[in-house]
C-alpha positions as CSV (number, residue, x, y, z in Angstrom):
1,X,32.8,-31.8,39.3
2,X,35.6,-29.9,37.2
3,X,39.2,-29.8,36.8
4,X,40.3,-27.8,39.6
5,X,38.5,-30.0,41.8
6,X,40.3,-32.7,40.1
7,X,43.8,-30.8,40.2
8,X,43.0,-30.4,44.3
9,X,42.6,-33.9,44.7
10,X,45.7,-34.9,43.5
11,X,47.1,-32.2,45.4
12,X,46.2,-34.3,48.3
13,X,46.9,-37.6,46.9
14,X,50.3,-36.4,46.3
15,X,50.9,-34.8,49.4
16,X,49.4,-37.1,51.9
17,X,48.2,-34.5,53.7
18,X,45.6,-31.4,52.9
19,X,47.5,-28.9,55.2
20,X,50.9,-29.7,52.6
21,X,48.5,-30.0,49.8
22,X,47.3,-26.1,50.2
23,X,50.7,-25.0,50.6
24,X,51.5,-26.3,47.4
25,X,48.6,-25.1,45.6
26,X,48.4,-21.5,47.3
27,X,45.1,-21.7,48.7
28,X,43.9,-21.5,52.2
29,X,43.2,-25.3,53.7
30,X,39.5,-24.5,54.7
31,X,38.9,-23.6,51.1
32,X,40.8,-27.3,49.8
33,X,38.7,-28.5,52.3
34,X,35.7,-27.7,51.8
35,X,36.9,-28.3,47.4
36,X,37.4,-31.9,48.8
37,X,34.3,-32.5,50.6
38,X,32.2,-30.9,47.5
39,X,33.6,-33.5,45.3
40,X,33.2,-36.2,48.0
41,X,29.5,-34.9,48.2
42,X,28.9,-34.9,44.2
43,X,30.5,-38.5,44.1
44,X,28.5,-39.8,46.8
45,X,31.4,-41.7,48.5
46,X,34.9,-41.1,51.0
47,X,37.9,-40.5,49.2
48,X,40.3,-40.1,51.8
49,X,40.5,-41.1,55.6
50,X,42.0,-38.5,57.9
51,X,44.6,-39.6,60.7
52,X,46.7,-38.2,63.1
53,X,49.8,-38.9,60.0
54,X,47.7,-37.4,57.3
55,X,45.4,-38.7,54.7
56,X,44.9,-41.6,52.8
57,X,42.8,-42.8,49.8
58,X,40.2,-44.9,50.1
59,X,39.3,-47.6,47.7
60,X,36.7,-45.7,45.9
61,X,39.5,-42.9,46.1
62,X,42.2,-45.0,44.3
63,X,39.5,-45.9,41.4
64,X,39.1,-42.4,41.4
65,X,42.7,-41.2,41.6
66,X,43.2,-43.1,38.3
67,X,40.4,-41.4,36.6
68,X,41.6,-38.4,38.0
69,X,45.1,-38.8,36.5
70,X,44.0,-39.5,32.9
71,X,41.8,-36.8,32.6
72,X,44.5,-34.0,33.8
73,X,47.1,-36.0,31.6
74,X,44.7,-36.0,28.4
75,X,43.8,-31.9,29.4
76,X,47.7,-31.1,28.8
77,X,48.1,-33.1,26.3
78,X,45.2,-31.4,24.2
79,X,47.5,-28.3,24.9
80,X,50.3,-29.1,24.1
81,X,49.0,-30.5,20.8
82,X,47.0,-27.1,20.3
83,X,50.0,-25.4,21.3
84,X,52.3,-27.2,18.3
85,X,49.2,-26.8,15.8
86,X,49.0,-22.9,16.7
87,X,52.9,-22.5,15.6
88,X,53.0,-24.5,12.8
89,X,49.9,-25.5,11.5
90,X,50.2,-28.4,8.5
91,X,47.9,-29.0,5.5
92,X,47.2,-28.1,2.4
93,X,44.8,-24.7,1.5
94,X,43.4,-24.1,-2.0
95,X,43.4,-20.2,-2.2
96,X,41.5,-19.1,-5.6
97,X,41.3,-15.5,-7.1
98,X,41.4,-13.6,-10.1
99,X,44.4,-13.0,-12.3
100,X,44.8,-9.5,-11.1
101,X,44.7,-10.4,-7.6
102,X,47.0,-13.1,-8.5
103,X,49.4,-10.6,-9.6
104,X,49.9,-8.8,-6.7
105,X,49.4,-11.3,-3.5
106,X,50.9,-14.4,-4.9
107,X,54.3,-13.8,-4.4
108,X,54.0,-11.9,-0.8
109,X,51.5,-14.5,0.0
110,X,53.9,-17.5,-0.8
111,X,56.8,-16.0,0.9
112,X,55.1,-15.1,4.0
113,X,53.7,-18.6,4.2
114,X,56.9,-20.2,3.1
115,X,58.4,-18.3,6.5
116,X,55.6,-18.8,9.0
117,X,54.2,-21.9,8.3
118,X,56.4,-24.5,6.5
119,X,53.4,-27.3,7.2
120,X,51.5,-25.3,5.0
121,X,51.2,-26.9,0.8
122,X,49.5,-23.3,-0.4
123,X,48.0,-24.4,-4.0
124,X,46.7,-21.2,-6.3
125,X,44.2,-21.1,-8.3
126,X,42.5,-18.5,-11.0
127,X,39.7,-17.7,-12.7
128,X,37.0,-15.0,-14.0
129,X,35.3,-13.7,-10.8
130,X,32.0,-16.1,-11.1
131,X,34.7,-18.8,-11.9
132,X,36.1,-18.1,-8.4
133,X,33.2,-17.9,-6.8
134,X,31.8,-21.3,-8.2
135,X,35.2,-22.9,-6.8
136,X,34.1,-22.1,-3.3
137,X,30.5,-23.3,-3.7
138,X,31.8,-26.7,-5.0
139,X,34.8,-26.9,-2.5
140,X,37.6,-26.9,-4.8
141,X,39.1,-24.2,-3.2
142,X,39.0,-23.7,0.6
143,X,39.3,-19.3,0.6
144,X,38.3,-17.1,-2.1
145,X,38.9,-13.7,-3.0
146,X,35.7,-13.0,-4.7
147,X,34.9,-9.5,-6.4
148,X,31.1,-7.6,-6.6
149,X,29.4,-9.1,-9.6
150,X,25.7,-8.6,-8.8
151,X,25.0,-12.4,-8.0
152,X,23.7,-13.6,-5.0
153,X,26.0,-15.7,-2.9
154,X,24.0,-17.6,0.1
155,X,25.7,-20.1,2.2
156,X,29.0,-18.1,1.6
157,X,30.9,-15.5,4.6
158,X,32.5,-12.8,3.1
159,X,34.4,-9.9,4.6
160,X,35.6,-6.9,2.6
161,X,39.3,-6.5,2.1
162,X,39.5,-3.5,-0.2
163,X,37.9,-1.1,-2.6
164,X,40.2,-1.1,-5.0
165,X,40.0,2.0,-8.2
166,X,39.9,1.3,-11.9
167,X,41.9,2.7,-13.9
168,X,42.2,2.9,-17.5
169,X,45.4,2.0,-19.5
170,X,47.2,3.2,-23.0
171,X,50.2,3.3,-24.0
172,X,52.6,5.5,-22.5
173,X,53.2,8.4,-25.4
174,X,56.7,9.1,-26.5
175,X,59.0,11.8,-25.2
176,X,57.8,14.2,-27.5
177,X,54.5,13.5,-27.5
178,X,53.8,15.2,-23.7
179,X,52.4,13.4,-20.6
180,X,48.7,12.2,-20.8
181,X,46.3,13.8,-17.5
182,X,46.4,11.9,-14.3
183,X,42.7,11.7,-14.4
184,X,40.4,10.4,-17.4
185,X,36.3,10.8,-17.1
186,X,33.7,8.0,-18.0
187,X,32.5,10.8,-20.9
188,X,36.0,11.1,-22.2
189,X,36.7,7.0,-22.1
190,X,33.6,6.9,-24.3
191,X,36.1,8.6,-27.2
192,X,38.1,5.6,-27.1
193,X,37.6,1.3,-27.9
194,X,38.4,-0.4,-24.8
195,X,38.9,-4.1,-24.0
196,X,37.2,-5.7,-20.9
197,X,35.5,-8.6,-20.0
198,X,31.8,-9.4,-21.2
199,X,29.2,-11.4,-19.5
200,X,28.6,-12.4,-16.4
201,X,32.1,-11.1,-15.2
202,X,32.6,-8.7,-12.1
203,X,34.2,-6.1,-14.3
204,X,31.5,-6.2,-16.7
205,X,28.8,-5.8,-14.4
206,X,30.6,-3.0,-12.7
207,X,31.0,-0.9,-16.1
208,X,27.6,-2.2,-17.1
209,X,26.3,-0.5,-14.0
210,X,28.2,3.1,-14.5
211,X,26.6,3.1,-18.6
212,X,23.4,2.7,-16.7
213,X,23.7,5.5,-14.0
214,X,25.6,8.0,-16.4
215,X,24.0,6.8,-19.6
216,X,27.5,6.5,-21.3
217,X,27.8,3.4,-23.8
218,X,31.8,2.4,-23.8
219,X,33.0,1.3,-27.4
220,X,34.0,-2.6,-26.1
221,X,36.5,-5.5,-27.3
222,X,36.4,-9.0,-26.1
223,X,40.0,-9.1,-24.1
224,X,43.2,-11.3,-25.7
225,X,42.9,-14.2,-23.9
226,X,44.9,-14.2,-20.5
227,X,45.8,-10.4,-18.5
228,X,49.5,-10.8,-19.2
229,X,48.5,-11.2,-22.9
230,X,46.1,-8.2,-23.1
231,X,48.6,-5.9,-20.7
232,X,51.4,-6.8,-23.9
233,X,48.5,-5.8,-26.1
234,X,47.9,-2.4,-24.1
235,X,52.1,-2.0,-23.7
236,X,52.5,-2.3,-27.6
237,X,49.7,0.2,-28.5
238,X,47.5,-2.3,-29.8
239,X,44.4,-1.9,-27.0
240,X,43.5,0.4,-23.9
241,X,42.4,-1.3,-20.7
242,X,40.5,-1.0,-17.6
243,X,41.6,-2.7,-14.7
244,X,42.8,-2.6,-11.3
245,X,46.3,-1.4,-10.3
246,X,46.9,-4.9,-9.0
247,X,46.9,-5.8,-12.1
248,X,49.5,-3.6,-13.7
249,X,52.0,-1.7,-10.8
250,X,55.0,-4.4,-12.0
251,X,54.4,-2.4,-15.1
252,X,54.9,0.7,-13.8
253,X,58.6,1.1,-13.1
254,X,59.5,0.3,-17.0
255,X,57.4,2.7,-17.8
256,X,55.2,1.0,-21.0
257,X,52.1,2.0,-19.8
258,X,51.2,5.5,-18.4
259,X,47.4,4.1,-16.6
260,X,44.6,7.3,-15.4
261,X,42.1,6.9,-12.7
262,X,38.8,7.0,-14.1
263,X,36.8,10.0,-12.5
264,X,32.8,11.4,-13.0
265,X,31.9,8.9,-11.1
266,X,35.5,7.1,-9.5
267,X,34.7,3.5,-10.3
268,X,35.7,1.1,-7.5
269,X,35.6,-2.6,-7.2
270,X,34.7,-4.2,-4.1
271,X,37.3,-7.2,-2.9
272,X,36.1,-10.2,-0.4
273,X,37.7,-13.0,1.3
274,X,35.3,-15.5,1.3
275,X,35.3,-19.0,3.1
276,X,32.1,-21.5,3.3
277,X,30.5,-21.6,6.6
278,X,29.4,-25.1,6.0
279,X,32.7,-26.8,5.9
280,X,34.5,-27.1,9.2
281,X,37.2,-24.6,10.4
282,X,40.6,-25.5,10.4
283,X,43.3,-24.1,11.9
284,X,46.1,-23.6,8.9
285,X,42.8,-21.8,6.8
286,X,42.1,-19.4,9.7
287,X,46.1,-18.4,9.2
288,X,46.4,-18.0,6.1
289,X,43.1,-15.8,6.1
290,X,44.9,-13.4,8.0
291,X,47.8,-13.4,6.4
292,X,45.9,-12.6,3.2
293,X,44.6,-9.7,5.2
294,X,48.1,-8.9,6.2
295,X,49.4,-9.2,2.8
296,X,46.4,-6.5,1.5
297,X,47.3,-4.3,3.6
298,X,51.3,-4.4,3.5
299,X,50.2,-3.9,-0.4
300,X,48.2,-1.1,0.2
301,X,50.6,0.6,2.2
302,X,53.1,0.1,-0.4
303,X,50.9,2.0,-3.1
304,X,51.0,-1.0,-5.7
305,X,46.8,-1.9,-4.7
306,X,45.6,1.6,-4.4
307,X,42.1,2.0,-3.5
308,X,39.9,2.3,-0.1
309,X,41.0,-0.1,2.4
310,X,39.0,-1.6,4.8
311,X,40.1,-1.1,8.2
C-alpha cells in the first residue's frame, strides 16, 4: 500500500464513480482499476460495490476511507510545516571561532541572518583555536570554525572553507621614510621580535612547523592580551605581528599598518567549518552553515580574507 494508492481511492470515494475518478486524476481507468483492486487484494477485503449508478463504499471501505483521509491530511500537513520551517527557520545557533575570524564574518554573518532568517537568535562566541574546538566537543557551541593545530579531532565533520596567507605586520613608516617590500621571507622575519601565540595554539603550531622545515628560530613575544589590543600595539610601533588578513583589512584603509606576505615558504592556515556528527541536524544549523560559506566567499571575493579558497 502507498500514498498514491491511497490518493486513488479517494479519487473514487469522491467521485462515486472510477470512470469520473480517472478523469480527474489523468490516468487511464484500466490503470485506476487495476490501482483499486491491488489495494483491495493487499487489504484482503471489498471496498467499493459497482452498480449500474456507480460505486459505493463498503463497510470495511468507510473504516478505510477514514484512515485513508488522515493519512493524506497528516502527509500535507508535514509539508506545509516543512515548507514554513525551510523559509524561516527559528532557534537559536551558537557559532564559535577565533578573534580573527570574528573580525571579518561577524558583521556580514549577523546581517545576512538578521535578513534571511529573523527566527534565527545567532549567539557568537571566541576563543584560541583549541578553545574553539573544545566548545564543539562539549556542545557549547553548535558550528565551529576551527583552524589546523596538529590535534586529532575524532567524532568531529569538518569541511575546508579557506586557506587563508599569513602575513606579517609593522608599522606603516612615515612619508619620508619609503614604502616597505610587498613581500617579507621566513629568513628576513628572523631579523625581527615578533608577537604570536605560544602553546598549543593553531598559529603556534603552524610557525613551529615552518622553524622545523626551514630551520629558522623566530625571536617570539607572548601577545598583549586580546587581537584588538596587540593590532594597537603593532599600529603604535610597539610590536610586529603575524596574522591573517582577517584579522587586520579594517586596518587597512587608515593606513597604520603597512602588513607583507610572508614568502620562502608562503605560510597558509587551513580554515574548517566544523559541526558534531553526533548531535542531531537541525534545520536553522544547516542555514546558517551555508551562509557561513556564503559569507567566506562574498569575503574572499572582496579581497579583505585573501588566501586559497576552496571551491
Amino acid at each position: 500500500m502507498n500514498h498514491k494508492q491511497l490518493r486513488h481511492f479517494l479519487a473514487v470515494t469522491r467521485e462515486s464513480s472510477i470512470a469520473a475518478a480517472a478523469r480527474s486524476l489523468d490516468i487511464a481507468q484500466p490503470a485506476l482499476s487495476l490501482s483499486i483492486s491491488k489495494l483491495e487484494h493487499e487489504l484482503k477485503t471489498q471496498l467499493f460495490t459497482r452498480g449500474t449508478r456507480g460505486v459505493c463504499l463498503t463497510e470495511s471501505g468507510q473504516l478505510f476511507h477514514n484512515y485513508a483521509q488522515e493519512v493524506i491530511r497528516g502527509e500535507e500537513r508535514v509539508l506545509v510545516d516543512i515548507a514554513e520551517l525551510e523559509s524561516n527557520p527559528k532557534g537559536t545557533v551558537v557559532l564559535a571561532m577565533n578573534q580573527a575570524t570574528d573580525n571579518i564574518l561577524a558583521l556580514p554573518l549577523t546581517r545576512a541572518a538578521a535578513k534571511l532568517y529573523p527566527g534565527l537568535d545567532l549567539d557568537l562566541r571566541t576563543g584560541l583555536s583549541y578553545e574553539v574546538t573544545d566548545m564543539l566537543k562539549n556542545g557549547t557551541a553548535d558550528i565551529a570554525i576551527i583552524y589546523e593545530d596538529g590535534t586529532d579531532t575524532p567524532g568531529i565533520h569538518k569541511e575546508l572553507l579557506i586557506r587563508e596567507s599569513m602575513y606579517f605586520l609593522n608599522q606603516r613608516p612615515s612619508s619620508g621614510e619609503g614604502a616597505l617590500p610587498a613581500d617579507i621571507s621566513f629568513a628576513e622575519m628572523a631579523n625581527y621580535e615578533v608577537v604570536t601565540t605560544t602553546g598549543k595554539e593553531s598559529l603556534a603550531y603552524i610557525l613551529q612547523k615552518v622553524e622545523n622545515q626551514t630551520g629558522i628560530r623566530l625571536k617570539k613575544r607572548r601577545p598583549y592580551g586580546q587581537l584588538m589590543t596587540s593590532l594597537r600595539f603593532a599600529c603604535e610601533g610597539h610590536c610586529r605581528l603575524i596574522l591573517p588578513s582577517s584579522a587586520f583589512y579594517h586596518l587597512e584603509p587608515a593606513p597604520l599598518l603597512c602588513a607583507q606576505k610572508i614568502t620562502e615558504p608562503e605560510i597558509y592556515r587551513d580554515v574548517y567549518i566544523a559541526t558534531d556528527p553526533n548531535r542531531p541536524v537541525r534545520n536553522i544549523t544547516l542555514k546558517l552553515t551555508e551562509l557561513i560559506r556564503q559569507c567566506t566567499r562574498e569575503e574572499y571575493a572582496s579581497g579583505r580574507w585573501r588566501g586559497v579558497l576552496n571551491s
